[in-house]
C-alpha positions in Angstrom: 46.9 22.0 20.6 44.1 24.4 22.2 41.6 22.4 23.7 37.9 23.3 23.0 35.5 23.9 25.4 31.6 24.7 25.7 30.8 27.5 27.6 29.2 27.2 30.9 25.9 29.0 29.6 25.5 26.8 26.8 26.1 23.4 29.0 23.2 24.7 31.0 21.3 25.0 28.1 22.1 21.6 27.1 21.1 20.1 30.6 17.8 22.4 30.4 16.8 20.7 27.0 17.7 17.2 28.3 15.9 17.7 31.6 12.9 18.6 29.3 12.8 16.0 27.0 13.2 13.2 30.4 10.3 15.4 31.7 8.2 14.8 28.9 9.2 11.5 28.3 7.7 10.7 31.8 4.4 12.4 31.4 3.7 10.7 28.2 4.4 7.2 30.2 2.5 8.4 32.7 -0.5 9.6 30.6 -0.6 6.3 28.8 -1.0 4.2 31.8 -3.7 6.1 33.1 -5.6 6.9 29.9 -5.9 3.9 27.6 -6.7 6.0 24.4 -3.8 8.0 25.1 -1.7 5.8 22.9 -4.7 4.9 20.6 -5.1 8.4 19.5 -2.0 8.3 17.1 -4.2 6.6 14.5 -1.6 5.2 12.6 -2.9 1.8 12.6 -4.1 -0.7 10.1 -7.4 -0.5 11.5 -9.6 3.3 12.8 -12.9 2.0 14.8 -14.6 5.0 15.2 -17.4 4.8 18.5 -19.4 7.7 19.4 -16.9 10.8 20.1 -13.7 8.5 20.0 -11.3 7.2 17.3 -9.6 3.7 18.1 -6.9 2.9 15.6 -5.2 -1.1 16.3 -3.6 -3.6 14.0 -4.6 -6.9 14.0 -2.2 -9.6 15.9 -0.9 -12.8 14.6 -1.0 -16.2 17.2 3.2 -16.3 17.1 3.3 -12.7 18.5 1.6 -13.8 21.7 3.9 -13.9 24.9 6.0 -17.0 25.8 3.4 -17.3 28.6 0.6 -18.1 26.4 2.3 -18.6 23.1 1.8 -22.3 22.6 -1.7 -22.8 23.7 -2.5 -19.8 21.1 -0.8 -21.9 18.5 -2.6 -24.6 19.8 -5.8 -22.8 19.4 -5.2 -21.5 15.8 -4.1 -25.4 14.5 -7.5 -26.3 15.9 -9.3 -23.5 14.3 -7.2 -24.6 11.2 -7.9 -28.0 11.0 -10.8 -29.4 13.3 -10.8 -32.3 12.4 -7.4 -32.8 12.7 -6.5 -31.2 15.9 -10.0 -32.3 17.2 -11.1 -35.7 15.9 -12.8 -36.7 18.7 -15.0 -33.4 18.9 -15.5 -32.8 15.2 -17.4 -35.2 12.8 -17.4 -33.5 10.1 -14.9 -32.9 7.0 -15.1 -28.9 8.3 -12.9 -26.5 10.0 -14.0 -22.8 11.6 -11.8 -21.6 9.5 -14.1 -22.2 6.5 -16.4 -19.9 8.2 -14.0 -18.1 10.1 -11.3 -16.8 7.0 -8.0 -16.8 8.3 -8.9 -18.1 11.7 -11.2 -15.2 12.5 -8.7 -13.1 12.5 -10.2 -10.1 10.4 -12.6 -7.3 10.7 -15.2 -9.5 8.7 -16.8 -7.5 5.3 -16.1 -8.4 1.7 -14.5 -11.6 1.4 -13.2 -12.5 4.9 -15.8 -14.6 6.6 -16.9 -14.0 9.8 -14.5 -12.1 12.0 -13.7 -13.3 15.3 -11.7 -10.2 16.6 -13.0 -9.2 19.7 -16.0 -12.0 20.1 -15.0 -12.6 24.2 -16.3 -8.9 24.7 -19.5 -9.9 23.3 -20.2 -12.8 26.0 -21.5 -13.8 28.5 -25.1 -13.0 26.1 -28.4 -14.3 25.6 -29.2 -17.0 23.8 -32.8 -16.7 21.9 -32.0 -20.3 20.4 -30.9 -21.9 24.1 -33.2 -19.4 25.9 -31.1 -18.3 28.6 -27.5 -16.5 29.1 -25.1 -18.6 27.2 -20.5 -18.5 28.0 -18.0 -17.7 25.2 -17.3 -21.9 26.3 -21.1 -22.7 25.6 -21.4 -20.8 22.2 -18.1 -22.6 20.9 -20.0 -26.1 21.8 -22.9 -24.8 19.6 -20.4 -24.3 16.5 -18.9 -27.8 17.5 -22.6 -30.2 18.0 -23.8 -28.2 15.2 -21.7 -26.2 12.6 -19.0 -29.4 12.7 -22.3 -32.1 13.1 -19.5 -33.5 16.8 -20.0 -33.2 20.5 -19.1 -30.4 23.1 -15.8 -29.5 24.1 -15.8 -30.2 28.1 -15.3 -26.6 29.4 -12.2 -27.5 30.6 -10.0 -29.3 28.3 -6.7 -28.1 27.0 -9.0 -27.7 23.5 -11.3 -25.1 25.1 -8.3 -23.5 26.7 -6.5 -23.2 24.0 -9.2 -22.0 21.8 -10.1 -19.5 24.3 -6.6 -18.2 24.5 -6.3 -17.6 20.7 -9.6 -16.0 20.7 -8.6 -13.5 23.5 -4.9 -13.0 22.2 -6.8 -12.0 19.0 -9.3 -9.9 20.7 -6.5 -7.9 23.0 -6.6 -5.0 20.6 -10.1 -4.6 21.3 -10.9 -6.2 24.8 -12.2 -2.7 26.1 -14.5 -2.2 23.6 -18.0 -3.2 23.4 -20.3 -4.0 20.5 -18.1 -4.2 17.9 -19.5 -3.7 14.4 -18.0 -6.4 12.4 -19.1 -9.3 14.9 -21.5 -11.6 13.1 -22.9 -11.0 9.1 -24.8 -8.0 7.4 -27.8 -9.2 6.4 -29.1 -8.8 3.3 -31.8 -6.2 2.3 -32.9 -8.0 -1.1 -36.8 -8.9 -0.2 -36.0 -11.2 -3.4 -38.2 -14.4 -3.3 -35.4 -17.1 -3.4 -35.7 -19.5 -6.8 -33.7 -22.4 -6.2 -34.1 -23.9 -9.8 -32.2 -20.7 -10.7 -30.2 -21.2 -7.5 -29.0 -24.7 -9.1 -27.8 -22.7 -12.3 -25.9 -20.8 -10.8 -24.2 -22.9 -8.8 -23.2 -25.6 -11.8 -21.8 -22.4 -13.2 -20.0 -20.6 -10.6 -19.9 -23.4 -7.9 -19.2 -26.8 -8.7 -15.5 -25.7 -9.6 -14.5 -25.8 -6.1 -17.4 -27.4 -4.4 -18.0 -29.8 -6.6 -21.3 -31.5 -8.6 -22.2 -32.9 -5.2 -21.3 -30.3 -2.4 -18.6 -32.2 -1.4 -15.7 -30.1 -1.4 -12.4 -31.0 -1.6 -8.6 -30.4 -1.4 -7.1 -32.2 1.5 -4.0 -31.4 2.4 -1.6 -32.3 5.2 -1.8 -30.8 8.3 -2.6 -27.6 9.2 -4.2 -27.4 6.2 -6.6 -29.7 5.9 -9.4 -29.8 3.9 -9.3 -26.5 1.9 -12.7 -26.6 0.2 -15.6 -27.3 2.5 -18.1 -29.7 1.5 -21.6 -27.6 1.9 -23.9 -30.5 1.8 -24.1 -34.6 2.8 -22.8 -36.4 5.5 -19.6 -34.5 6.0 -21.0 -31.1 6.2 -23.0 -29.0 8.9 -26.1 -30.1 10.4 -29.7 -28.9 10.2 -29.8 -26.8 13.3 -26.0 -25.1 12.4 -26.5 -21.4 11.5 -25.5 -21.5 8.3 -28.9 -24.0 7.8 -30.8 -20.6 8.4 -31.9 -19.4 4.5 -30.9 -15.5 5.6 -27.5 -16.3 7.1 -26.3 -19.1 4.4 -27.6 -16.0 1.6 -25.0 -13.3 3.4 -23.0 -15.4 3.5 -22.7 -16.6 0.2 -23.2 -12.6 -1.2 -20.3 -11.4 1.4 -17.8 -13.9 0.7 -18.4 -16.3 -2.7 -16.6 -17.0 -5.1 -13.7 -17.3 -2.3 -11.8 -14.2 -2.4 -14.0 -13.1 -5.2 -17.2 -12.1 -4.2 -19.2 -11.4 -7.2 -22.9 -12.4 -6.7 -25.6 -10.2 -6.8 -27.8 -10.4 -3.3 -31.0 -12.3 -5.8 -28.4 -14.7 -6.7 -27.2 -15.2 -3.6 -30.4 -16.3 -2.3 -31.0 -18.3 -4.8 -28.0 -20.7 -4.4 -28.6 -20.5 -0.8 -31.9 -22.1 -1.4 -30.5 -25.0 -3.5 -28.1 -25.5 -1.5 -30.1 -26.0 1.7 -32.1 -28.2 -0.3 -29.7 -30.5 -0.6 -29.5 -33.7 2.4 -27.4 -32.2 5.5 -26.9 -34.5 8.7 -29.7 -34.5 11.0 -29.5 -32.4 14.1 -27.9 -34.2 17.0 -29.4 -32.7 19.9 -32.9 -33.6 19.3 
């Protein structure tokens, strides 16, 4: 049989295309590592963040796909974000959980039914506090959420809680860590100068409300663990306090336009405020800090 062969000239245009293709392999490594929107520029993501001349595209990142380094104390971190009061018991009073706050942990880009998004909230502190009156830590404003959001005591700043909680907020946040003031942290307010009824407020919540919530605001649903309580209670003993955010008429409004009926926001902003008002009406524990 007559062997085949490749001619000499073709064999050194083989090696030429090969030694290209290595060459440009190389500079695109090396371009990445010293420009970090190299790689972001391909905007094939779930996610396009758009800040002044540049395009960030990112996907969100789930606590399992964290490094074996870290990975547990993530997972630590999202069970307690989960389930406070069952990962935490001795921090959280309440029957609450961030997570009925925080949808899915925080991890989203906030808007129409998610919550209030917790992607990329360690870029936003250290920060001052108008409420503390002075710089405040990422540590510091979780202790807030704890005394008052969850009606329990502070965290100390370094307990394997904080840690972990910290972790899973970073691990979270790595998409974004370079970035700073993100547009989805904290809760459009509304623009409705609508003078809040709550008689009306009460209405509407017997008729859109008390489904999930409840006659008496007292939620429901518990599960096992790390589900927990799936419906929050929004008023008495086991709820939020009366210095939590969500005591403030404007926030609890947003909030209740943004992101109620769960998954189904439907209200107009007027009714919105209205069942904020009747809700806030309602006894909530006193605040602890006094």
């Amino acid at each position: 049989m007559q062997k085949s062969f490749i001619p000499t000239t073709m064999k050194v245009r083989i090696l030429s295309v090969l030694a290209i293709l290595i060459l440009l392999a190389g500079l695109t490594l090396f371009f990445e590592k010293r420009d970090p929107l190299f790689h972001q520029r391909d905007l094939h993501h779930e996610f396009v963040l758009l800040q002044g001349h540049h395009s960030y595209g990112f996907d969100l990142v789930d606590p399992v796909q964290a490094p074996a380094s870290i990975r547990k104390s993530v997972i630590r971190g999202y069970q307690i974000l989960t389930d406070t009061h069952s990962y935490a018991p001795q921090y959280a009073s309440s029957q609450l959980s961030c997570t009925h706050c925080h949808f899915s942990e925080g991890d989203t880009i906030g808007g129409k039914n998610n919550g209030f998004s917790l992607v990329g909230v360690p870029t936003a502190y250290p920060r001052f506090s108008s409420r503390d009156g002075k710089i405040i830590t990422l540590a510091q404003r979780i202790n807030n959420c704890f005394e008052r959001s969850l009606n329990g005591k502070p965290l100390p700043v370094d307990s394997q809680e904080m840690n972990d909680i910290l972790a899973y907020l970073e691990w979270i946040s790595k998409e974004v860590s370079h970035l700073k003031n993100l547009p989805w942290l904290g809760i459009t307010p509304l623009k409705s100068t609508h003078e809040p009824d709550s008689i009306k407020g009460k209405q509407i919540y017997q008729s859109t409300c008390t489904a999930c919530h409840g006659a008496d605001g007292a939620g429901g649903g518990k599960l096992p663990p790390p589900v927990g309580k799936t419906i929050p209670p929004i008023w008495g003993k086991d709820s939020f306090n009366e210095a939590a955010g969500m005591s403030k008429l404007a926030t609890m409004a947003a909030f209740i336009y943004w992101n109620m009926p769960y998954q189904q926001a439907s209200l107009t902003e007027n009714q919105a405020w209205d069942v904020a008002a009747f809700v806030l009406e309602q006894p909530h524990p006193p605040n602890q800090r006094k």
